[in-house]
KOLVEXVO-591279 format. One record per residue (C-alpha): residue in one letter; y negated, x negated, z negated. Coordinates in pm, whole numbers, plus 50000, padded with zeros to 5 digits. Example, Ala and Ser with C-alpha at 12.3 -4.5 7.8 and 13.67 -1.06 7.14 Angstrom:
// residues 2
A504504877049220
S501064863349286
//
This chain:
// residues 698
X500005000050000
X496494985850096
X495054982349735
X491644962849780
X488064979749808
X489565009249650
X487505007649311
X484244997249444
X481825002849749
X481934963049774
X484104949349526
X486444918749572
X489424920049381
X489624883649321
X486914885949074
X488874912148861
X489744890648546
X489644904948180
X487204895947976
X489264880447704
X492264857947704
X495504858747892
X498464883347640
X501964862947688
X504224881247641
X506584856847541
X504884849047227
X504934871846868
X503154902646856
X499664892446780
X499934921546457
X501374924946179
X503364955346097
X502184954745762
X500024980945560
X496344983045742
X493404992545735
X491015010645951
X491014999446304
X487664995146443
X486985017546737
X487054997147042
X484134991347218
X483154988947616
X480984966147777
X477874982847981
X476084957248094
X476164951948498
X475854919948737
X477774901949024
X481554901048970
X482224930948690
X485784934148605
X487534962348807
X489834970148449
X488234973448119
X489754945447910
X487994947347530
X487104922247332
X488654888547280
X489704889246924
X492894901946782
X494004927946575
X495924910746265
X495614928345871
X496464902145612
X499664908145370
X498494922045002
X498164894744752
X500694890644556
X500674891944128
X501644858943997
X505134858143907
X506314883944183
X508574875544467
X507994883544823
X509934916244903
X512594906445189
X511964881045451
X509024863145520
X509434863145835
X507274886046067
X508314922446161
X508664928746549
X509064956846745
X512674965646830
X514404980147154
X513625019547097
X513295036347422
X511905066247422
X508495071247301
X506585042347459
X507295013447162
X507555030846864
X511185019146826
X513225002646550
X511614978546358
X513694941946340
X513534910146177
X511974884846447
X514614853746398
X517634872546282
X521284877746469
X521464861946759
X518704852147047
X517744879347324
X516884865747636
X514014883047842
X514674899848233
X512094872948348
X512284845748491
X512004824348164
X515384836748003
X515824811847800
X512494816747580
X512364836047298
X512004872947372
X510414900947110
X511734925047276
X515474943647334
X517364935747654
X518124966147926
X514614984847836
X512344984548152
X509454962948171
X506784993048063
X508585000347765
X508934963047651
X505024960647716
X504194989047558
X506144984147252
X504284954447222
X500984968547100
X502945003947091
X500595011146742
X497244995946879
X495585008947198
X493454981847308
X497184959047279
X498174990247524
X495774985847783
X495754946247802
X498914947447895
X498214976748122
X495124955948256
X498194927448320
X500174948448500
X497374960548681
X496074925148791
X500004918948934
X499614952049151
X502134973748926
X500174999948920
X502585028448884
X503615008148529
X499835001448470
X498945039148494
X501665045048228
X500045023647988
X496905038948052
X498415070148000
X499455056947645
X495855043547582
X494135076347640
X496645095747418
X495915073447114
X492605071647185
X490975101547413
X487175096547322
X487415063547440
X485915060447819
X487115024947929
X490675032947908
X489655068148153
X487825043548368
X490935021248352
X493065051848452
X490955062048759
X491465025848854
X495185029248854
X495285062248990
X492765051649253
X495095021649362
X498045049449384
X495935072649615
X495525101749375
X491305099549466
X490975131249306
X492415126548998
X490555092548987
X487465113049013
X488365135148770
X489225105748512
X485695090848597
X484005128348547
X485635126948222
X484565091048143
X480915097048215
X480605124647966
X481885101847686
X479285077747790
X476705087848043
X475415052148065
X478885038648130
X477805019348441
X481745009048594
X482895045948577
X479555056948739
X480555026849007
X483935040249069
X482505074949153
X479775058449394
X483105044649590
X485045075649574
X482425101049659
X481735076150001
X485045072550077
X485185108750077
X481785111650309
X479405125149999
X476375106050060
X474505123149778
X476925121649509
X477415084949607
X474165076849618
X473455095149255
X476015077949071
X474965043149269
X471595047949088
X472935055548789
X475315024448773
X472185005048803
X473294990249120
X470375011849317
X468854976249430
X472404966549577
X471074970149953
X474254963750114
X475864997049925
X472625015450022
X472665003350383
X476495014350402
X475435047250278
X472265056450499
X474665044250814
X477145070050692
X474015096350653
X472885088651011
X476385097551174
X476775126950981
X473325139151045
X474035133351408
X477395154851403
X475795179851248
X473675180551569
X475735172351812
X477975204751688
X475215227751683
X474525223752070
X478195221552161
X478075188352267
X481765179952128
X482665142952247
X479115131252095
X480715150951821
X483955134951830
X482615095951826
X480445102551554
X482815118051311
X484855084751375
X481985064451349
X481385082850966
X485085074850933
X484475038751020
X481535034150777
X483825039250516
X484625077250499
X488365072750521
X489265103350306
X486705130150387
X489195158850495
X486465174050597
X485835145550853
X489155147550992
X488725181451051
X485345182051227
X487965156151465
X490135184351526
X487555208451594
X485935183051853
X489415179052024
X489835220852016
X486875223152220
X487635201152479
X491095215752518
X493115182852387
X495395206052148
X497985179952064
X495255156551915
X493615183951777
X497235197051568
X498095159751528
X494845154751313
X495405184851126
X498855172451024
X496715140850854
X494575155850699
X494295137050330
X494245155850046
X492375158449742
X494195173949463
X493045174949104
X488985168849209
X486715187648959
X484415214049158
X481445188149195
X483505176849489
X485245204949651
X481635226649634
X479905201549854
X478585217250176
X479105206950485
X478095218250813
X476275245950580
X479315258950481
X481315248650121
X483565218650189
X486585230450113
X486385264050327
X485555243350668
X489485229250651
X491245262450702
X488485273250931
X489095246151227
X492625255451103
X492295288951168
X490955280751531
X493375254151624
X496035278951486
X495075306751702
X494505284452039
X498395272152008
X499395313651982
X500295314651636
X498405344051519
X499835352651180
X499035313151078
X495805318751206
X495065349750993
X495685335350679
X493835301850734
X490685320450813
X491265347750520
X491665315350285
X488295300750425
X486765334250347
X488315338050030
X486665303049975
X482995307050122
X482475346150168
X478815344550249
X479065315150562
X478515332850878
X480215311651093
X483205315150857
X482485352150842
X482685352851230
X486135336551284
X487515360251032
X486545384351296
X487655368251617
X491155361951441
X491875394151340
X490755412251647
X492845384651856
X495685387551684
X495825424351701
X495235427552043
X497725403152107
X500485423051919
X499355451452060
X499995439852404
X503435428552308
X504645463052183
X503425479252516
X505095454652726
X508395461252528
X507885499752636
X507545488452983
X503875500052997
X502485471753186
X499295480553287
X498015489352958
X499355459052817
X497175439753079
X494215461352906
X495135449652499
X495525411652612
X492045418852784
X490575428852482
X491595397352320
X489825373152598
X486855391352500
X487015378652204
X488785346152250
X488205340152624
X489815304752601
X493405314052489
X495455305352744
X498865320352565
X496615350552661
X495805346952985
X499715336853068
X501105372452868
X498595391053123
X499615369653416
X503765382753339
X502465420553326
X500345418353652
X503635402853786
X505465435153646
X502885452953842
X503245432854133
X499995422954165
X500935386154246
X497105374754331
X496175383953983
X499175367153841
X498235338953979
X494755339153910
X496035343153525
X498065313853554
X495025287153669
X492905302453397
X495725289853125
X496325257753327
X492905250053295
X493215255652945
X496435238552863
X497955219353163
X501165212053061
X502015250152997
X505415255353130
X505575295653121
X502345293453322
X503855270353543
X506565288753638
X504895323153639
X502685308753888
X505395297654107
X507565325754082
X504225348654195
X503915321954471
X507325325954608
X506445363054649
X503335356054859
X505775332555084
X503355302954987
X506335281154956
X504685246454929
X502725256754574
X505775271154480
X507855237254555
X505385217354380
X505345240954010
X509485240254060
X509375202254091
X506695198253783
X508805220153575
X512115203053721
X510525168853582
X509905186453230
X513075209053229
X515645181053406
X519035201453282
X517145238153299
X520155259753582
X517385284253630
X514425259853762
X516905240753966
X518155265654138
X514755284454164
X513605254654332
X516305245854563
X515715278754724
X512335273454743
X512295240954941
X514765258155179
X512355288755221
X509515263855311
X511955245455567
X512635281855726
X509325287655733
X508115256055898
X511255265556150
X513425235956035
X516865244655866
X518365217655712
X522535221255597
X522415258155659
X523975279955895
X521175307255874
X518415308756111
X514545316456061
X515335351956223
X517025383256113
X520265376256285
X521215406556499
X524515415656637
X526445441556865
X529925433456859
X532005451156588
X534575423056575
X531555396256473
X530225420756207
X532915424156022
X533575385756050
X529195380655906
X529795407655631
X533415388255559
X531755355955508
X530965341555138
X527385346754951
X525565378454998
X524885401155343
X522245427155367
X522655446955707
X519975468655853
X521175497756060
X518445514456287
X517455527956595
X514585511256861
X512855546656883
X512785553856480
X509395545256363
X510465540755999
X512715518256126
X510195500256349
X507895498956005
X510815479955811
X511885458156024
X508655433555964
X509555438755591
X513375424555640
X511655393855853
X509425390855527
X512825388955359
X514795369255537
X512375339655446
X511705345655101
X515675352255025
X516945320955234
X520745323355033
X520835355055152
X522385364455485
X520125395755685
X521905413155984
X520345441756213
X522405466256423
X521195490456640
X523215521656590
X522595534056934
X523445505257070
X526585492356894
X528375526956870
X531795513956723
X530045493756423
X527725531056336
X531375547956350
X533235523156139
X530725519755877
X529385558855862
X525955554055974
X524255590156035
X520685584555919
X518855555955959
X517355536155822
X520295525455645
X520695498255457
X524235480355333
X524625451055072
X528095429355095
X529065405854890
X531945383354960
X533135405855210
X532855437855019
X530015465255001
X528155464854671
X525345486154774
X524155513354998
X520695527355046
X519485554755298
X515535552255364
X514825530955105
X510995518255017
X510345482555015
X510235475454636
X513585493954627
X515115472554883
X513795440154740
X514735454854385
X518585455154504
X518205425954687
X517325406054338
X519805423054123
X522825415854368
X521615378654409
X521725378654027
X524735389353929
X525825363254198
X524555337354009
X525795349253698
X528995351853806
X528915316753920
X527835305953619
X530735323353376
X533225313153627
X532445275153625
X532155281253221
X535265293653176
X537065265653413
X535155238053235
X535965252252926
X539995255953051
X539955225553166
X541515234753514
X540285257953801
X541665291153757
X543845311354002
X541985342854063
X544315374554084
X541655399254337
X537715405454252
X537465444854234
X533635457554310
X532905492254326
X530415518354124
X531735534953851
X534525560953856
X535755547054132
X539135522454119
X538465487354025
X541955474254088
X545655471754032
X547285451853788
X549625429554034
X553735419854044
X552645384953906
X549765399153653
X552055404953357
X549235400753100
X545445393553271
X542365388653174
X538395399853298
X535505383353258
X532845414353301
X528995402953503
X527375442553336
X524375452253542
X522195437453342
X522985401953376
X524595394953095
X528275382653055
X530635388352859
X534625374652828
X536795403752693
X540715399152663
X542635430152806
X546245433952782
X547755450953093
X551415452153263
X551425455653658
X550505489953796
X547625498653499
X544375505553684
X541415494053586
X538865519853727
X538435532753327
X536365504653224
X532495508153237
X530615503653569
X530165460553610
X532005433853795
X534935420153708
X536775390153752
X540805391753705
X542585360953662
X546055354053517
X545995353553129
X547685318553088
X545055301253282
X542425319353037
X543575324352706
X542605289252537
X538845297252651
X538745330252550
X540855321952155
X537835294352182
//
């Protein structure tokens, strides 16, 4: 722990020596444990100049009371050799008392084991000291003041301790105490000890020294600068040069703030930090603020997260104002801000109710309070009506939050999903930059923005998000996938097909012997079934174009009913337009007349399940270990049968793909001939039970 400079504005620990002679331990107890008389009270030196020891250290003489005289004629009682302290080990040396020279020699834990020790082996090094002068409490704190000097402080804040218990009115050993506790990093206890010191003795000019320190350290010029003058060091002008330099950056803050200018802000709150304010949470905070504004929110959390704290300080220091408001409120107000830009509401709440709670009457403290509350409730507002499916009102309640927050990009990016909902891409997209701008690294903006892109066929934005997120997201199925089919939309559209069969063109066809061998072939078909003189068909047909590019996986066929007679017979066509979905060969999906969000609606459920299925099926064979032997893939709506247990399918399993995305692996024992048309309307893939049943008891 970096110890020096914590005591003083100035102070050199080198010149911290007591003021009397070195205590060795090794020697007897300088005391008698004999019947006494009454101790004088200890006194403190108060006289300043150059080089002022940093610990309290009492006079030079010793404490010894002389034996009663004897009559003539009596014998000395016992030994006459002295008392010592023995080994007790609880209450801080007032153990057993033993005869110094009798029984055998203890050697000491130091280094010097072969000396004489006064003290009982296996007790720590506190307790040994301590029982030393355990009944005298300037004894106490020299040896504190030792320990002290050798940078135990923990040990030296015990003794202190000890000091101040058996003697309380006694303001060196409080001043020695803030010393120790300052070392440790407890400030505000330090300046609690020194409060307590100063009333004992309001000319005490060390304690008043200590507070100068602390109260600059913690950026409170004033209180520095009061107890500077009354330690008599007012003429020092290196401490009052230090402290009008700390007034002049904190002056400027306060300025640059008040016109928004937030990097002037920023450099002078670290040069106030530089000076020598290297505890002022208030400082640190004004950092965070200054990174808030100019939208560099991981800085802005990270300095929040270091914020030093000052626990134990008497109201003197936590009532000081700054930026008009009391100290101690302006914390959880740039928490409450920084809270609510990063979209956590509730934490935001509460920080600004506790800055109320701490400064009620601050206006810009009252005004947060506002903005967070009104924010936070829009914000859950939107939420609930976006779980109801009511998008456009939702786009309304996260409007009423910009107004009163109009740099929250978590926000802008919920209003940006609902005008997707809506499919109002543009305004999607315009949603998206506005969080960007905001917070570049946003991910769910990111790929809201390319999603809303792939819809407007603007393939090369959408390539670029997909890539970005790729490089964030490297083992994310969902953004790889999204963005392979993006970069083979934007080869389509530039009329360059790389490793793919399909063409840039609705493929059409007239022969019935090549449909049925397009529908037959793997991945997904849609097939358009019209007529040249149908104008509804005429309308769509620029809509399955539109299609055809934006879908590349997907296969689109047109077939001219009154053209290819034998295809409109085999497959029922009576009214067109008529559109079919096929899927490995089988129909999934048939729509007569359908509008264009319905047809792209089917278009993205069946390409979904597709992927989902993919997905469970190369689960469950990573997770057998082998690649499974399908038994038949039964697709059909509900109510109608699914398929037929076969001669080999004893005892089978299905993996079900529900409508709704989701999978699920159920275990279903069936003998050959059960029919599996009963279950509930999904897909389902049958595959032998042995190849399945370890993934499935797993």
């Amino acid at each position: 722990m970096h110890q020096q400079g914590f005591d003083s504005l100035l102070f050199d620990h080198t010149n911290n020596k007591p003021d009397s002679k070195h205590f060795d331990l090794k020697k007897p107890s300088p005391f008698k444990l004999t019947t006494t008389t009454q101790k004088p009270i200890p006194s403190h030196r108060r006289s300043v100049s150059a080089g002022v020891p940093l610990i309290y250290s009492g006079g030079a003489s010793t404490i010894s009371t002389p034996s009663p005289a004897l009559k003539p004629g009596l014998t000395t009682r016992g030994s006459t050799r002295p008392d010592v302290l023995g080994s007790g080990t609880v209450n801080y040396g007032r153990g057993s008392i033993m005869r110094r020279g009798g029984g055998s020699k203890i050697s000491s834990n130091s280094s010097n084991s072969g000396d004489d020790n006064p003290v009982g082996v296996g007790v720590s090094m506190v307790n040994q000291r301590v029982m030393v002068g355990g009944y005298d409490p300037e004894e106490v704190k020299r040896v504190g003041n030792e320990l002290y000097r050798n940078g135990n402080f923990s040990e030296a804040l015990v003794l202190y301790d000890r000091a101040v218990s058996m003697s309380p009115g006694n303001a060196a050993y409080r001043s020695n105490r803030a010393a120790a506790l300052t070392a440790l990093g407890r400030f505000g206890e330090a300046v609690r000890e020194c409060d307590e010191a100063v009333k004992l003795d309001r000319s005490y000019a060390r304690a008043h020294k200590r507070l100068a320190s602390l109260y600059l350290r913690f950026g409170q010029v004033e209180n520095s600068r009061q107890h500077l003058f009354l330690s008599g060091l007012q003429d020092d002008q290196s401490e009052e040069q230090r402290l009008r330099l700390l007034e002049k950056h904190l002056n400027q803050c306060v300025d640059a703030r008040k016109f928004g200018d937030w990097k002037r802000v920023l450099r002078e709150s670290e040069a106030a930090i530089a000076v020598g304010a290297d505890f002022s949470p208030q400082l640190v905070a004004c950092k965070a603020e200054a990174y808030l504004k100019l939208y560099q929110f991981e800085d802005a959390e990270s300095c929040l997260s270091n914020i030093p704290k000052l626990e134990g300080c008497p109201p003197a220091c936590t009532q000081t104002k700054f930026f008009g408001m009391i100290g101690e409120a302006y914390v959880p107000f740039v928490v409450a801000q920084v809270e609510m830009a990063l979209g956590r509401f509730e934490n935001a709440v509460t920080a600004a109710e506790k800055a109320s709670k701490l400064d009620y009457s601050d206006t810009e403290v009252a005004k947060i309070v506002n903005t967070v509350r009104m924010v936070a409730r829009a914000r859950s507002r939107g939420n609930d009506l976006f779980s109801f499916g009511k998008f456009s009102e939702a786009c309304s309640a996260y409007g009423e939050g910009l107004k009163y927050d109009n740099a929250n990009y978590v926000l802008y990016c919920n209003r940006a999903i609902c005008w997707s909902k809506l499919g109002l891409w543009e305004q999607s997209i315009q949603d998206c930059n506005q969080a960007l701008n905001i917070q570049p690294n946003y991910n769910k903006a990111i790929f809201r923005r390319a999603v809303s892109n792939a819809k407007l066929e603007r393939w090369a934005e959408a390539v670029k998000d997909y890539e970005a997120l790729k490089s964030e997201l490297p083992h994310d199925k969902e953004v790889a996938e999204s963005l392979r089919q993006a970069r083979l939309a934007l080869e389509k559209s530039r009329g360059v097909v790389y490793g793919t069969k399909f063409g840039v063109e609705v493929e059409e066809i007239s022969a019935l012997d090549k449909f049925k061998a397009a529908i037959a072939s793997a991945g997904v078909s849609v097939v358009h079934f019209k007529e040249a003189s149908n104008e509804l068909c005429e309308e769509m047909s620029p809509f399955i174009n539109t299609l055809c590019v934006r879908y590349p996986s997907v296969k689109f066929i047109k077939v001219d009913v009154e053209e290819c007679l034998s295809i409109a017979k085999a497959e029922s066509i009576r009214i067109v337009p008529t559109f079919k979905i096929y899927k490995n060969g089988e129909k999934v999906k048939e729509m007569i007349r359908p509008t264009h969000q319905i047809l792209e609606d089917s278009n993205d459920t069946e390409l979904q399940k597709e992927k989902e299925f993919d997905r469970v099926e190369n689960s469950v064979e990573a997770n057998t270990g082998s690649v499974m032997s399908k038994g038949q893939v039964a697709m059909a709506d509900s109510g109608k049968q699914k398929g037929v247990a076969g001669e080999n399918d004893k005892r089978i399993v299905a993996i079900e793909i529900p409508d709704n995305g989701n999978s699920r692996v159920i275990a279903e024992n069936v003998t050959q001939g059960d029919n599996l048309n009963e279950k509930d309307h999904g897909e389902w893939l049958v595959v032998t039970e042995k190849k399945k049943r370890k993934a499935i008891e797993e």
